[in-house]
matplotlib code that plots the C-alpha trace (Angstrom):
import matplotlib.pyplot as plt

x = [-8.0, -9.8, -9.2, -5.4, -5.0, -2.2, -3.1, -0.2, -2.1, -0.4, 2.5, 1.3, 3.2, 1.7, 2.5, 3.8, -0.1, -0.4, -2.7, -2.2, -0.2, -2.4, -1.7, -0.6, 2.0, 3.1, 3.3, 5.3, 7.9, 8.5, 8.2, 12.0, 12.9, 13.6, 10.3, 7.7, 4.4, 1.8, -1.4, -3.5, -1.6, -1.2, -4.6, -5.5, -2.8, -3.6, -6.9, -6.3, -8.3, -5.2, -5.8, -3.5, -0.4, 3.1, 5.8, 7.8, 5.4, 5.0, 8.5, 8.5, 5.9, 7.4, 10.1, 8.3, 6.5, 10.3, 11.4, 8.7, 8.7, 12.0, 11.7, 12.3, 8.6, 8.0, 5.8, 4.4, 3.8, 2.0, -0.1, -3.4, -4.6, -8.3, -9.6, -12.1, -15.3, -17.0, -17.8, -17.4, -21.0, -20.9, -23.7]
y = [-11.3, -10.0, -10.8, -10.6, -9.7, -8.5, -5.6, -3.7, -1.5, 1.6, 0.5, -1.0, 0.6, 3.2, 3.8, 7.7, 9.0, 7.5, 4.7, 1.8, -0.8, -3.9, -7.5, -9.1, -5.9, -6.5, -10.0, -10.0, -7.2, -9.9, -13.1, -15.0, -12.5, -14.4, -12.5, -13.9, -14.8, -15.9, -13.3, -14.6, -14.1, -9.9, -9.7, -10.6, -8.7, -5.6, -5.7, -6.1, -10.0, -12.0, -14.0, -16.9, -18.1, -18.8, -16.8, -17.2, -15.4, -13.0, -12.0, -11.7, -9.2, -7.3, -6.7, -6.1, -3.3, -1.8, -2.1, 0.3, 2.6, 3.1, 2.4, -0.4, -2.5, -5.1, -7.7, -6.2, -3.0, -4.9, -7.1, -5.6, -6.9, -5.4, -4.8, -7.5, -5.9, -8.2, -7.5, -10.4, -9.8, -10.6, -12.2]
z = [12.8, 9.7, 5.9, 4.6, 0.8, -1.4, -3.4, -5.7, -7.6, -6.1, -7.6, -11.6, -14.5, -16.0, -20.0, -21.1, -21.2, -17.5, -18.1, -16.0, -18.6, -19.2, -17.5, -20.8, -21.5, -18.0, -18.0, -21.7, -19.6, -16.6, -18.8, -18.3, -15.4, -12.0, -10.7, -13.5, -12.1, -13.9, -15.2, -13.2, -10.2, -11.2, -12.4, -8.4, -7.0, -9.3, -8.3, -4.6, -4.8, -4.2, -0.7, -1.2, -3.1, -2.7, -1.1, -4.1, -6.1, -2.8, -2.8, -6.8, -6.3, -3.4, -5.7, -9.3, -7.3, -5.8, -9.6, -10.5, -7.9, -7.4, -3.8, -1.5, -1.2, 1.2, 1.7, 4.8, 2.2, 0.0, 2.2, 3.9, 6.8, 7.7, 11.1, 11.7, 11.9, 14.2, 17.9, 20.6, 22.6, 26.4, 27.8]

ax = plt.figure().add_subplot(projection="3d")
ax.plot(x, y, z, "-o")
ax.set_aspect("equal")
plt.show()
């Protein structure tokens, strides 16, 4: 099994010019919603670094990226899994 990441870039809110919205303007958007995470925790999702957290936060996620889209985005959507790269050598 290879590395597993969850990467929601694809997904981050864009303002009227299409510029991707910055973590702080998203953050103060889902600050007091049921699906508030923390900055850090988009700034490693929006960049495709985030490795480990909570499945709260995992679900919040799932479902701050269908709010945006407009379509139904689940964690297995969100979550990459790459191919390990390795090769098992036989003697």
């Amino acid at each position: 099994m290879g590395k597993a990441y969850v990467d929601i870039k694809r997904w981050w809110p864009r303002d009227e010019e299409g510029n991707f919205l910055s973590v702080y303007a998203v953050h103060k958007n889902i600050e007091g919603t049921p699906n508030e995470v923390s900055r850090h925790t988009l700034t490693r999702a929006r960049d495709g670094l985030l490795e480990k957290g909570d499945f709260s936060n995992l679900l919040a996620l799932a479902r701050l990226c269908s709010k945006w889209s407009g379509e139904q985005i689940t964690l297995d959507t969100i979550i990459v899994e790459e191919e390990n790269q390795s090769v098992n050598k036989q003697s």
